[in-house]
Backbone as ProteinMPNN parsed JSONL, in Angstrom:
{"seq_chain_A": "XXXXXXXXXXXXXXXXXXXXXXXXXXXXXXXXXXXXXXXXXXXXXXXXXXXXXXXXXXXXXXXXXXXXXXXXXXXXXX", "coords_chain_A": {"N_chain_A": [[-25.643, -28.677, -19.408], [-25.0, -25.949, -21.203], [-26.284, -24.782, -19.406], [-24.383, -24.836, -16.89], [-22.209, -23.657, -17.136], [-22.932, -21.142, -18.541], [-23.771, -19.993, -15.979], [-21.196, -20.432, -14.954], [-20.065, -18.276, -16.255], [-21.456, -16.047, -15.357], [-20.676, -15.866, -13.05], [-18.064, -15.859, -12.89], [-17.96, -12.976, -14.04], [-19.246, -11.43, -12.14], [-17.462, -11.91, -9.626], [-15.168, -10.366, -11.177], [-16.405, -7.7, -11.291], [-16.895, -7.295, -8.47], [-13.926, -7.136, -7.454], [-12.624, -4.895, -9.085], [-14.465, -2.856, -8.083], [-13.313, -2.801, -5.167], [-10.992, -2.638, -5.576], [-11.091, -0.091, -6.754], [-12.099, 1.717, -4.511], [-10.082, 1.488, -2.532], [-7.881, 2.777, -3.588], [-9.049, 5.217, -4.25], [-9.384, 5.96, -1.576], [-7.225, 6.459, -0.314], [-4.266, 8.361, 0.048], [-1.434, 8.568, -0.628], [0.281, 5.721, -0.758], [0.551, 2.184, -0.537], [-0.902, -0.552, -1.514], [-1.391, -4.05, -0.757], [-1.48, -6.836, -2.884], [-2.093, -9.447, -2.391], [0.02, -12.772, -3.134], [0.253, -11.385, -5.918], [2.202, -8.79, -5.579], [2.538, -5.552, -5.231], [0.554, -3.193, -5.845], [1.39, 0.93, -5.955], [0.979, 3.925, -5.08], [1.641, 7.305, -5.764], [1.45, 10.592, -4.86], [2.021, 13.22, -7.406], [3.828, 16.608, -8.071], [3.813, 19.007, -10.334], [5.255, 21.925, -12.314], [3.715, 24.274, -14.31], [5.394, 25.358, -17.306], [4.207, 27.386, -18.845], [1.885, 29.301, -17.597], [2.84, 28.991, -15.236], [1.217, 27.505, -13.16], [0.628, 25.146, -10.676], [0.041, 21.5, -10.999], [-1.463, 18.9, -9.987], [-0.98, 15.463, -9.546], [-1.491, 12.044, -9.779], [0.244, 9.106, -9.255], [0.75, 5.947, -10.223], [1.717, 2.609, -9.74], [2.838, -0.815, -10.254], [4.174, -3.22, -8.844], [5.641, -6.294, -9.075], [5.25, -9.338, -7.361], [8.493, -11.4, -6.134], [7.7, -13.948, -6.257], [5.74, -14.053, -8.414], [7.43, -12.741, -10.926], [8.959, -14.981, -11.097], [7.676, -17.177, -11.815], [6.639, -16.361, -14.213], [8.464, -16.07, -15.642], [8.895, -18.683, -16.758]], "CA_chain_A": [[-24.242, -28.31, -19.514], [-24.81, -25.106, -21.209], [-26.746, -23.623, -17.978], [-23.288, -24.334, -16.209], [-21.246, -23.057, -18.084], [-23.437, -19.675, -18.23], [-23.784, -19.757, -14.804], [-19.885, -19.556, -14.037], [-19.29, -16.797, -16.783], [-22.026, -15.103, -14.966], [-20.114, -15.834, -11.635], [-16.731, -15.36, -12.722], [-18.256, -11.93, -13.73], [-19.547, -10.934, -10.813], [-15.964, -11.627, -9.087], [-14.327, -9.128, -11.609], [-16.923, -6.585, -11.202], [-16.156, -6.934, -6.895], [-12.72, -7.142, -7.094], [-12.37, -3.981, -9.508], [-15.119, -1.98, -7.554], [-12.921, -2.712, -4.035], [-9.299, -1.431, -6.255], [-11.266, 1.13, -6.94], [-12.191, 2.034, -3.401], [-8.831, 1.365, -2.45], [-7.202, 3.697, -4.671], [-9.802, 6.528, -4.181], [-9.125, 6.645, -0.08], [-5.36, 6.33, 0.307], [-3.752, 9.493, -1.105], [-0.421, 7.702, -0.993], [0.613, 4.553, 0.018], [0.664, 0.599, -0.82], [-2.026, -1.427, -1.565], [-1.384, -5.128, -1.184], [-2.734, -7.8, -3.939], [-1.207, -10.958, -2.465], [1.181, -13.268, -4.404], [0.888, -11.028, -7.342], [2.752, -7.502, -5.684], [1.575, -4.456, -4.53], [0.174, -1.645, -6.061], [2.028, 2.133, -4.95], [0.01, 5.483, -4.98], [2.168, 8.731, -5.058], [1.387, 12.065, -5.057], [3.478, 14.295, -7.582], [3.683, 17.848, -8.45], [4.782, 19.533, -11.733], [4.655, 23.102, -12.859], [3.387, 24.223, -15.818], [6.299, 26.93, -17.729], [3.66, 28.106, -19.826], [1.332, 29.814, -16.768], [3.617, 28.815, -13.733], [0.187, 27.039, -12.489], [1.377, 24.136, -10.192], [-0.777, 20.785, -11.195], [-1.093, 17.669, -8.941], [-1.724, 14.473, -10.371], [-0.892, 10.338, -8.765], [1.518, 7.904, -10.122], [-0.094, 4.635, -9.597], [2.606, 1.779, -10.341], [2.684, -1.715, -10.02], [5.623, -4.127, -8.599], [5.478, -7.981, -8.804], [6.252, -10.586, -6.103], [9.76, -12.399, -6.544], [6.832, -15.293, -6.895], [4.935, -13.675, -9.921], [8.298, -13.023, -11.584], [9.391, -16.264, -11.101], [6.202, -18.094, -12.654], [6.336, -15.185, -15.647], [9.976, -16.275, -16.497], [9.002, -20.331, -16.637]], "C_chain_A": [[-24.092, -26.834, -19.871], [-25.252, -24.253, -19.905], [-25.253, -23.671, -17.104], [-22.531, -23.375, -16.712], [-21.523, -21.534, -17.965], [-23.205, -19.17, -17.148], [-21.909, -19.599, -13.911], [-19.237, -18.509, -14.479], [-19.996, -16.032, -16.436], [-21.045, -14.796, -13.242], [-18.849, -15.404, -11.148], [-17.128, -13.611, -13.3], [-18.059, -10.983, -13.014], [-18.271, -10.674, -9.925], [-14.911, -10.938, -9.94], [-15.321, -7.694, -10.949], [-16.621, -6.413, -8.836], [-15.248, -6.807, -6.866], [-12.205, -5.556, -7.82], [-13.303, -2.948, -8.57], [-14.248, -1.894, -6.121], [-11.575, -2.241, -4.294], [-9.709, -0.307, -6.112], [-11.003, 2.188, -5.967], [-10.808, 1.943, -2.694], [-7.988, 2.364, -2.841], [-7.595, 4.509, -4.461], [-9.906, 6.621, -2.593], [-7.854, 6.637, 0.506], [-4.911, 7.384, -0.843], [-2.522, 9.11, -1.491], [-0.271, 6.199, -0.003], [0.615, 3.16, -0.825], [-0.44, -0.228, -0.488], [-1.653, -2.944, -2.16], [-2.114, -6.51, -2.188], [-1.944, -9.218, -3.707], [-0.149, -11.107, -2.814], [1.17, -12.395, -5.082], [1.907, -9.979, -7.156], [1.923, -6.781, -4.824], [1.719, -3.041, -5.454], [0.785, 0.037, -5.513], [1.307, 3.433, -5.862], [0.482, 6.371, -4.374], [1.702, 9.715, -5.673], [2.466, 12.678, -6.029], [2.922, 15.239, -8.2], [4.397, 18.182, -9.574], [3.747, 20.901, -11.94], [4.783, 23.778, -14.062], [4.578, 25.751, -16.115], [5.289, 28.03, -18.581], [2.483, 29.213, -18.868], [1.815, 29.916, -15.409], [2.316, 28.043, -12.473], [1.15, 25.662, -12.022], [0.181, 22.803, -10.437], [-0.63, 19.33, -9.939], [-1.634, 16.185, -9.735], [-0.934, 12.877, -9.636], [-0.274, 9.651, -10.001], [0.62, 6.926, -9.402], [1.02, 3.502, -10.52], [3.059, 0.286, -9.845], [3.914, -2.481, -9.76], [4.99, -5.669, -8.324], [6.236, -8.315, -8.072], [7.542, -10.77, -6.575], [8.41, -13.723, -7.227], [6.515, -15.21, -7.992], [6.145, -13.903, -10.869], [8.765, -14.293, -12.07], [8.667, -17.387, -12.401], [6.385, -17.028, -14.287], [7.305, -15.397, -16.504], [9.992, -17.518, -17.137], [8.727, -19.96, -18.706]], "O_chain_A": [[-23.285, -26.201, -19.191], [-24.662, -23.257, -19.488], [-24.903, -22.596, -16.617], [-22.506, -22.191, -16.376], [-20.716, -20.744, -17.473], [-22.583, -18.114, -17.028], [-21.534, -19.023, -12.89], [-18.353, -17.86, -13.92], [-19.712, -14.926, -16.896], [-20.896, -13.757, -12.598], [-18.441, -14.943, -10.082], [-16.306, -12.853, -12.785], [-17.247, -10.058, -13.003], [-17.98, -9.548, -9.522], [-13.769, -10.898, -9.482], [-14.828, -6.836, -10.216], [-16.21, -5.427, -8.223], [-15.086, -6.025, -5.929], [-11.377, -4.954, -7.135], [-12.606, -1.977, -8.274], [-14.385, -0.756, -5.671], [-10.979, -1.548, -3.47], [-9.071, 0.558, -5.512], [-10.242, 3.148, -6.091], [-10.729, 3.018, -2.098], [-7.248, 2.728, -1.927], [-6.681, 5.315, -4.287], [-10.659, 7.537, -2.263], [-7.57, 6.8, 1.692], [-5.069, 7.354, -2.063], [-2.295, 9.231, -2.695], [-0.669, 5.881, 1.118], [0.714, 3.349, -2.037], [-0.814, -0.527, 0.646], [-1.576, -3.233, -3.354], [-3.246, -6.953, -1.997], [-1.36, -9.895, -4.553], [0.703, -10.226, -2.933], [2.355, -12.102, -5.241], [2.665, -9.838, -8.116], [1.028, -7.095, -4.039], [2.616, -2.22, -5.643], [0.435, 0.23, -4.349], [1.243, 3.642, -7.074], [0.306, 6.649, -3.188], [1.535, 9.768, -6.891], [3.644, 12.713, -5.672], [1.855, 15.131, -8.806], [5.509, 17.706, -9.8], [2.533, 21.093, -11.868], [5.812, 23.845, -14.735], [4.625, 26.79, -15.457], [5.566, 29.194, -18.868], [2.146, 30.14, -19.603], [1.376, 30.697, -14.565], [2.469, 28.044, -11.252], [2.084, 25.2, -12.678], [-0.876, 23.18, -9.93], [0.345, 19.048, -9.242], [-2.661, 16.087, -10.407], [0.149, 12.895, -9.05], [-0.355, 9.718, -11.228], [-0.024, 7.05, -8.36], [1.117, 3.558, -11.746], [3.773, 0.336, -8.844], [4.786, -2.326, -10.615], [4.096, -6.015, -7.551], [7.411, -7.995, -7.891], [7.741, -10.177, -7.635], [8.336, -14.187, -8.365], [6.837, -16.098, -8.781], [6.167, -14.915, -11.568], [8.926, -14.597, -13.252], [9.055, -18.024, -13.38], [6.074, -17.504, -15.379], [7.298, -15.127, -17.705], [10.852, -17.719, -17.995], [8.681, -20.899, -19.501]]}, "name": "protein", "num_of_chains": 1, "seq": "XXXXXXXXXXXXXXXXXXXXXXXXXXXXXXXXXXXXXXXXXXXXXXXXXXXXXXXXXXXXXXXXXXXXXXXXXXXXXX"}
């Protein structure tokens, strides 16, 4: 019993460590855009600019921001 047991917190593991390594990849080749995650939403990756008053240097940096299904909501409200 304990070898199962090990064996699916080694397995359910493994399926975080793929599923975060393929966000990753995801995220690091779309400079903007929408990255679907099913039922739960979709992920959005924008570009924005802001300039600094203190050097007038212009910086670039991503918004990365998450929106839930109507479904997720739904289930989140029960």
């Amino acid at each position: 019993m304990m070898a199962k047991i090990s064996s699916q917190k080694q397995n359910l593991g493994e399926a975080y460590d793929l599923v975060i390594a393929d966000l990753f990849s995801k995220l690091t080749k779309i400079k903007e855009g929408v990255i679907k995650l099913g039922d739960l939403g979709v992920l959005q990756k924008k570009e924005r600019k802001t300039r600094s008053p203190a050097n007038g240097k212009t910086y670039v940096y991503y918004l990365v921001s998450f929106k839930a299904s109507p479904n997720l909501k739904k289930e989140l409200d029960k």
